[in-house]
PALUM-804210 format. One record per atom (N, C-alpha, C, O, CB): residue in three letters; x negated, y, z negated. Coordinates in pm, whole numbers, plus 50000, padded with zeros to 5 digits. Each point is the difference from the previous one (the first is absolute). Glycine has a CB too. Example, Ala and Ser with C-alpha at 12.3 -4.5 7.8 and 13.67 -1.06 7.14 Angstrom:
ALA486814943149220;ALA500895011950000;ALA499105012050000;ALA498964999849934;ALA502934988549941;SER498465022250197;SER499185011949994;SER500775010949927;SER499495011149983;SER499334982650232;
***
This chain:
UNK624417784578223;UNK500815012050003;UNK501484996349981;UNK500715006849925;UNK497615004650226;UNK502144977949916;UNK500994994749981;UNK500634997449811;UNK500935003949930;UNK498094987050347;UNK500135002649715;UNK500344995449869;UNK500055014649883;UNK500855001049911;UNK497824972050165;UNK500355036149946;UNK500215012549959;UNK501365005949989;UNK500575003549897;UNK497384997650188;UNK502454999450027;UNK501135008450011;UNK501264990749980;UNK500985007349987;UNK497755009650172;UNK501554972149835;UNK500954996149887;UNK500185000649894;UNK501035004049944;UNK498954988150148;UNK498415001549831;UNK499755005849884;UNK500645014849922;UNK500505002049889;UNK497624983950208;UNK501475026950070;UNK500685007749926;UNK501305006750026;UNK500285011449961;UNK497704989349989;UNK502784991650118;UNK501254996150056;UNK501014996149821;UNK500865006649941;UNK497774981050372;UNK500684998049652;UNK500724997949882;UNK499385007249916;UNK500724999849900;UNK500044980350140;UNK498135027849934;UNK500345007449842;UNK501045012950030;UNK500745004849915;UNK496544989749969;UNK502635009550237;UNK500645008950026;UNK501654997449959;UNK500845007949956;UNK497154997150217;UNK502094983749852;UNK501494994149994;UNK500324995149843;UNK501114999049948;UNK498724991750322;UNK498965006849674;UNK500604995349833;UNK499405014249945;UNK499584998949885;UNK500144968950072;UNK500175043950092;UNK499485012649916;UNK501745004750038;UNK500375005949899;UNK496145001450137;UNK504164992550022;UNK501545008150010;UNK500504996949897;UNK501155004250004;UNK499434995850212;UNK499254995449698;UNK501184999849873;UNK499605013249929;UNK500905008249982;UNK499404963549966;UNK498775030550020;UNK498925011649944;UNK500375014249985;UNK499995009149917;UNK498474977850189;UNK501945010250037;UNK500335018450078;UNK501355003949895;UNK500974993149968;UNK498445003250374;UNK500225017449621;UNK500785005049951;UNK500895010950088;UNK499884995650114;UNK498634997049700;UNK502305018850193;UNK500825009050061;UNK499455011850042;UNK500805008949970;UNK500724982149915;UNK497355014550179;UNK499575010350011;UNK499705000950133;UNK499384990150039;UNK500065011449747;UNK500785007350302;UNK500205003150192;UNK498545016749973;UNK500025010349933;UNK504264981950172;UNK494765001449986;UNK499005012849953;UNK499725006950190;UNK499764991250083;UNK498494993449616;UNK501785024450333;UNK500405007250112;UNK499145001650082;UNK500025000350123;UNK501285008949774;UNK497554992249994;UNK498215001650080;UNK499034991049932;UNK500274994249895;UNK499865032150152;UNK498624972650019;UNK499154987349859;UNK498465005250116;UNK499994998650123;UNK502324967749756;UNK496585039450041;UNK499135007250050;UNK498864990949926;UNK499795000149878;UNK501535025150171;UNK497734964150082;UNK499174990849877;UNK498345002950071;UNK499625002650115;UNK502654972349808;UNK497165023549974;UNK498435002950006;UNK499174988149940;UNK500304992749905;UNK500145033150069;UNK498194974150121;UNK499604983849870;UNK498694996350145;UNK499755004150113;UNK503694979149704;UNK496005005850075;UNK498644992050102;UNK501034991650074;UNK501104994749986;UNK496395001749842;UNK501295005950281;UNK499894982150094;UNK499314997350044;UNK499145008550024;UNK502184989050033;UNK498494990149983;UNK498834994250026;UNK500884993450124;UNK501154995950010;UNK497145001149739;UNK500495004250349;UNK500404991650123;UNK499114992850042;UNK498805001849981;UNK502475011950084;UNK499134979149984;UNK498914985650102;UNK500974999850146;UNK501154997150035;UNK497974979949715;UNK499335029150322;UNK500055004450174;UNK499314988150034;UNK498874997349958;UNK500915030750073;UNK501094962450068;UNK499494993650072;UNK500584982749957;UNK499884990050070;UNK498055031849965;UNK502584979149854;UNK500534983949941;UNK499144994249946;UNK499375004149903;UNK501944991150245;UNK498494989849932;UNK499294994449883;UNK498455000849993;UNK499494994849901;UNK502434990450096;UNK497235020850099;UNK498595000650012;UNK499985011050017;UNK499355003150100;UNK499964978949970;UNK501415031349842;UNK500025013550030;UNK499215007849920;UNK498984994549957;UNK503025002550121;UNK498265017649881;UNK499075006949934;UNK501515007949896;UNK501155000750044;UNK496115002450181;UNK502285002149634;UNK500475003849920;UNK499945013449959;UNK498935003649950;UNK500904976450031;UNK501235029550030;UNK500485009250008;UNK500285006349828;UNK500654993549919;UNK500144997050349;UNK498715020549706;UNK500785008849869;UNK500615007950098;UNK499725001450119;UNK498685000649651;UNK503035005950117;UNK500065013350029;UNK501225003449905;UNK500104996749882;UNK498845003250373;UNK501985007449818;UNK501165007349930;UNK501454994950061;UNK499774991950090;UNK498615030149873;UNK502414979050027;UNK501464997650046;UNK501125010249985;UNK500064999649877;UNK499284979150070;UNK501665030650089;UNK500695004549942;UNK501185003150134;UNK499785000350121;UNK498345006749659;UNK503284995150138;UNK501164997350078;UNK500925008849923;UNK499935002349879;UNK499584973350210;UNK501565030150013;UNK501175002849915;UNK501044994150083;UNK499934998650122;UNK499295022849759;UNK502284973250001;UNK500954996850099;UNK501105004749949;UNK500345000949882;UNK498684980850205;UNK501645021950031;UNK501405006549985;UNK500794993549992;UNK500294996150113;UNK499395017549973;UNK501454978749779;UNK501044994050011;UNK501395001850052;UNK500875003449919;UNK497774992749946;UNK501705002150267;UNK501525001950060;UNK500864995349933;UNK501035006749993;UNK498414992850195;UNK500504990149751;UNK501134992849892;UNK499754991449934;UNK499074993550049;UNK502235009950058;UNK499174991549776;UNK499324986149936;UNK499044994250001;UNK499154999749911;UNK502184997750106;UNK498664994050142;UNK499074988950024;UNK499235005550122;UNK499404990950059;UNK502134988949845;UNK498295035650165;UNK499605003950152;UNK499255007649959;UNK500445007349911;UNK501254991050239;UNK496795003849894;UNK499645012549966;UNK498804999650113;UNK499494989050020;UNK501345013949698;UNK498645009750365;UNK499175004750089;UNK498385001849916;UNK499995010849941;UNK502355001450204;UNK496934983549846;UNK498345000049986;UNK499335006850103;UNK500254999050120;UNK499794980049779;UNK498945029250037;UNK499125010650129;UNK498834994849899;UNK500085004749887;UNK501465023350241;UNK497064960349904;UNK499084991849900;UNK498885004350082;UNK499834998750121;UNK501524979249773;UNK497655029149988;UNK498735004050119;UNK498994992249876;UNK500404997549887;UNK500195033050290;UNK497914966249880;UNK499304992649906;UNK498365001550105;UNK499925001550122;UNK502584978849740;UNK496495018750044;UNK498384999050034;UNK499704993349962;UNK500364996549888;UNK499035017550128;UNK499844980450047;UNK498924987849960;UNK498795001250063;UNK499935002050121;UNK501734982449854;UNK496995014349927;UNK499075004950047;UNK498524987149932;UNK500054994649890;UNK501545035750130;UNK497584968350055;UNK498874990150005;UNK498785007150045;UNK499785005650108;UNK501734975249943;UNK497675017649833;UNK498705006750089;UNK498464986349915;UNK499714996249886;UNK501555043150133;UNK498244958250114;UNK499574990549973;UNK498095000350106;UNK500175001150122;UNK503114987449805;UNK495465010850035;UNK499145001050056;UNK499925011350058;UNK499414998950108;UNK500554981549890;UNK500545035149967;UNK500225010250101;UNK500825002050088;UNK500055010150071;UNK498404988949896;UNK502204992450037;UNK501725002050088;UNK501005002549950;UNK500394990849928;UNK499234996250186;UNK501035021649890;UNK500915004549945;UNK501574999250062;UNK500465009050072;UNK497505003049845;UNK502814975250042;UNK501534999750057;UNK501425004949930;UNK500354995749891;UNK498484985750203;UNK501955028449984;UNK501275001649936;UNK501234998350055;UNK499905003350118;UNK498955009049784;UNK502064984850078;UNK501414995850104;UNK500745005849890;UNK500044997849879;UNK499714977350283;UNK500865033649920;UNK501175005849911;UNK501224991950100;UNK499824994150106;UNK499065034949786;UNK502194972950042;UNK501334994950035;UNK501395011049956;UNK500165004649886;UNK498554969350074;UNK502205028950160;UNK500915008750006;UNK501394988950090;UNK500174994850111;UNK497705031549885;UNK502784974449889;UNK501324987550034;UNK501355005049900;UNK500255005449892;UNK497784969550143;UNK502595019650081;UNK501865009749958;UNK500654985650054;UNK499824993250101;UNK500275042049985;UNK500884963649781;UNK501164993750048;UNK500914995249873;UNK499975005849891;UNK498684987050332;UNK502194995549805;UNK501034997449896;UNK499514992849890;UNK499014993050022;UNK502605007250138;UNK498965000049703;UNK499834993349905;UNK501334997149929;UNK500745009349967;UNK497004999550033;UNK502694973249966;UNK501014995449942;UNK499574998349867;UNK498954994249975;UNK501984996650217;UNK499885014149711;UNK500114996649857;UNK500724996949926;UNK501144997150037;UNK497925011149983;UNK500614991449864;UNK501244996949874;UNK500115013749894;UNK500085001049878;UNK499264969150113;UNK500635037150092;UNK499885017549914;UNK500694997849893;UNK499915009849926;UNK500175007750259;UNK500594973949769;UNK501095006049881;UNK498904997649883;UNK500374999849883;UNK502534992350206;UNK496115006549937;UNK499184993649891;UNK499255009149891;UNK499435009550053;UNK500274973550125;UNK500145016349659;UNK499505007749927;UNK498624991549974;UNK498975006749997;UNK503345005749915;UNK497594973650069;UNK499004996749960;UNK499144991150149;UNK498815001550027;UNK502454999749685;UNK499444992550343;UNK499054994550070;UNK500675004550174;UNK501235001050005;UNK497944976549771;UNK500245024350326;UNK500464999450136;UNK499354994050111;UNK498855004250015;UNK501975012949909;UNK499584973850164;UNK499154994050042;UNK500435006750172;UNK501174998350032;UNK498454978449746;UNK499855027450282;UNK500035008250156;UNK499204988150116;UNK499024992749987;UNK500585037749888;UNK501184971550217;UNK499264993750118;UNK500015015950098;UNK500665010249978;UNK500364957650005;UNK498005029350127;UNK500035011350138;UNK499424996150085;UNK499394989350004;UNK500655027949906;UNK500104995750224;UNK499564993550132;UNK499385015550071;UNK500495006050096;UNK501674969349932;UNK496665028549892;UNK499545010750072;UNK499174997350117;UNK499344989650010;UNK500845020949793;UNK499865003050325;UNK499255001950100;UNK499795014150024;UNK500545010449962;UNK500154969050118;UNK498145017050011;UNK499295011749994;UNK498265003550101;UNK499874997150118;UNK501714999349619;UNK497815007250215;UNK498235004049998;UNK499134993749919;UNK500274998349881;UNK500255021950159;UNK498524976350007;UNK498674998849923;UNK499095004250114;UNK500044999950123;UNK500504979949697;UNK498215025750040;UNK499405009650076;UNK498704990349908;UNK500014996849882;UNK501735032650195;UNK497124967550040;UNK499044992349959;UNK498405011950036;UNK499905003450118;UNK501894968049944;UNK497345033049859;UNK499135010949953;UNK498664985549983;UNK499954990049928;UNK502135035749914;UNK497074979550256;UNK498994991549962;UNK498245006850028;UNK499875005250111;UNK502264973949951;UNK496995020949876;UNK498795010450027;UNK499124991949883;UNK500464993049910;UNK500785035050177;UNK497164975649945;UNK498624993849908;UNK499435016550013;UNK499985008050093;UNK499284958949989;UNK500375033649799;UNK499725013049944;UNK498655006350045;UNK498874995749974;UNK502514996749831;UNK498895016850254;UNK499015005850099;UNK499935000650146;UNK499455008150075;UNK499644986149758;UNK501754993150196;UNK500185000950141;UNK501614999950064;UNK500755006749928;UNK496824981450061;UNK502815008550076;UNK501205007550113;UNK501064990749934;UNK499644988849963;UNK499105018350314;UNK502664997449704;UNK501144990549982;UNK500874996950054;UNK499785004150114;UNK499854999749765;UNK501334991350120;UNK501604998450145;UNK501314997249890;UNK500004995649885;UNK498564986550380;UNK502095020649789;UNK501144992249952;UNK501294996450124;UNK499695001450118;UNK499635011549630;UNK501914983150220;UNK500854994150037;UNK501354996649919;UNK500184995349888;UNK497874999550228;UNK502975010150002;UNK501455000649926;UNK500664985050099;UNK499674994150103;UNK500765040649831;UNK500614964049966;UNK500644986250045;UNK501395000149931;UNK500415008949927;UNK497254976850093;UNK502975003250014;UNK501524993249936;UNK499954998049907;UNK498844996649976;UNK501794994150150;UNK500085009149767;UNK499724995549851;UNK501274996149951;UNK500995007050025;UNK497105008249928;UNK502004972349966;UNK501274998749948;UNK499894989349871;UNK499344989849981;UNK501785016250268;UNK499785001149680;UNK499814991649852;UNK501404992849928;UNK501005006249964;UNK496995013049988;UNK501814967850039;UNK501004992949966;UNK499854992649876;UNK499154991349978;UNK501285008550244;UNK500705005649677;UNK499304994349902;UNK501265004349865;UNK501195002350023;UNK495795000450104;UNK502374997649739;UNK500995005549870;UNK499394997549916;UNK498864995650017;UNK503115001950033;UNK498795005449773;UNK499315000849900;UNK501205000449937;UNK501124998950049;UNK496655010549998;UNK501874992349830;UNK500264998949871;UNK499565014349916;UNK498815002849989;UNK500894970050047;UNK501425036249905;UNK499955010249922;UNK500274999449846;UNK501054994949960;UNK499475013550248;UNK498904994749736;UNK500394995249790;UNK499775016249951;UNK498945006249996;UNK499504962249929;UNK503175037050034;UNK499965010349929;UNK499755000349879;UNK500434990849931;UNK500645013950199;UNK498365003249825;UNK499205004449872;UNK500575012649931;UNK499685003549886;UNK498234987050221;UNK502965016049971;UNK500995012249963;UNK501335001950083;UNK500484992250083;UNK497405019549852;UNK502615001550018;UNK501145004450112;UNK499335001750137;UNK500164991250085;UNK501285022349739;UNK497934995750199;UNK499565003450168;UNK498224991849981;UNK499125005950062;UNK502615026550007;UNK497974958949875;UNK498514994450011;UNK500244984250002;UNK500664993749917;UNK498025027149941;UNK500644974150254;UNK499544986650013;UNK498684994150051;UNK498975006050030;UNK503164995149984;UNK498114987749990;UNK498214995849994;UNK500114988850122;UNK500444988849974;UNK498715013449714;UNK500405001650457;UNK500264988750088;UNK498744990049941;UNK498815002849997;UNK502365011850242;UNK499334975849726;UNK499344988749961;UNK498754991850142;UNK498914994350002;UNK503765003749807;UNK498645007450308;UNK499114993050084;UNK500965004750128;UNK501215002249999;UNK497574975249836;UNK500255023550283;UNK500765003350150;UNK499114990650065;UNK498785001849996;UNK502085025350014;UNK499614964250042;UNK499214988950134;UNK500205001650124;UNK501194998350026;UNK499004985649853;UNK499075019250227;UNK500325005350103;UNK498934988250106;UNK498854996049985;UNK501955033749900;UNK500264967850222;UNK498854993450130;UNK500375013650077;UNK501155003850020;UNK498964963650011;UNK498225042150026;UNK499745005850082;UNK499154995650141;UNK498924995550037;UNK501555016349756;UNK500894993350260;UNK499334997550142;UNK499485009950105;UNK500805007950051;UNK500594975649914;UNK497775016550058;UNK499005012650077;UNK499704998650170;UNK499194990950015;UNK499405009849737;UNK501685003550337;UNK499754998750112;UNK498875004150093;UNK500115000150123;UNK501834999049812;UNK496865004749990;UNK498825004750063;UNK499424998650134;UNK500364989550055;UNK499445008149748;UNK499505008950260;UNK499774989350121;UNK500844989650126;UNK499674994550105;UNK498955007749704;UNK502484999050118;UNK500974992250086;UNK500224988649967;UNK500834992650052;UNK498665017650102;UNK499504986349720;UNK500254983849956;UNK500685006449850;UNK500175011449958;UNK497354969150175;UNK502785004949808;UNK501025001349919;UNK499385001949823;UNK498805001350025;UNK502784983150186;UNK498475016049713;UNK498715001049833;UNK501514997149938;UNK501025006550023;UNK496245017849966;UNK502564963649919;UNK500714995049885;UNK499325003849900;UNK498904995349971;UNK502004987450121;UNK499565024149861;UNK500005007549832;UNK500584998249935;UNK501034993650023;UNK498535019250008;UNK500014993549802;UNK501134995149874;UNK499405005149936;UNK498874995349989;UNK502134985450021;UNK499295030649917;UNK500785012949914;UNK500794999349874;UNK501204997050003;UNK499005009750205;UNK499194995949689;UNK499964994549833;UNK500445015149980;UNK499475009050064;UNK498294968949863;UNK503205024249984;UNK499365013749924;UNK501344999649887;UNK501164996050011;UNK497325022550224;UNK500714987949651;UNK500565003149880;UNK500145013749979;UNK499655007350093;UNK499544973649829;UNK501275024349973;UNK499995015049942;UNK501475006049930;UNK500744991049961;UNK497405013150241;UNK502345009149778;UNK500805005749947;UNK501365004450102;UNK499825006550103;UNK498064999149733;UNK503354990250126;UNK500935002950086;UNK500665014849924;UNK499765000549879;UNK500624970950218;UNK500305038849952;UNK500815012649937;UNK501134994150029;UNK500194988750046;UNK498535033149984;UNK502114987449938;UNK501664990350028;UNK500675015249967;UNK499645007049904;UNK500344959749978;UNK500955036750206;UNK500685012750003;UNK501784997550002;UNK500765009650002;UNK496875001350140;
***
């Protein structure tokens, strides 16, 4: 993980020459992800991702990121949605490429039942630390190339290391 996030530490740092002059106010993104609950002997997650964030200035902007992920496997059927608010640092001035870090918190809500018989679920802590990389394709359209996220889940009272992939379409207002 380590080595990851330098990795994307320096492209982040040799992609700033790139950025061109453009400050965008709102950025509304939709797209897959795939998650893996549990680390390294865990189970594998589809679903959806989507966020909007409000830019305060330049480089500040507020994220409200909700996302599903869902597994159904031998008649069991699992879903964890996720509801997380918080800050995101950027390089907004950017037309072609932007690379964002953040630090959302929040809810997760874990949905679990085998079809035909009784189900439960369970709410917990949730928090996602993580960033990406945005590549515009127009004036208000870009293409997050990629968002990497370590999610951490508090179920039960014990702790779930997660990690949260997702791609898709950014708006830009």
């Amino acid at each position: 993980m380590r080595k990851f996030m330098l990795m994307l530490a320096a492209l982040t740092l040799m992609s700033m020459p790139l950025l061109a002059q453009e400050n965008y106010k709102a950025e509304i993104f939709g797209g897959y992800q795939f998650t893996r609950v549990g680390g390294g002997d865990g189970t594998n997650f589809n679903g959806w991702n989507a966020s909007a964030t409000g830019n305060v200035n330049q480089w500040f902007g507020i994220t409200g990121d909700i996302s599903g992920a869902y597994k159904s496997e031998s008649g069991a059927h699992l879903h964890l949605h996720n509801f997380l608010f918080g800050p995101t640092v950027s390089y907004n001035k950017a037309s072609k490429v932007k690379p964002f870090a953040h630090a959302l918190f929040g809810l997760s809500r874990a949905d679990a039942g085998i079809s035909g018989l009784a189900s439960g679920s369970d709410n917990a802590f949730a928090m996602a630390l993580g960033g990406g990389i945005d590549a515009g394709i127009g004036h208000n359209l870009a293409v997050r190339l990629f968002q990497a996220d370590y999610l951490m889940t508090r179920f039960g009272g014990a702790t779930q290391n997660n990690a949260r992939i997702s791609v898709g379409v950014v708006l830009r207002f």
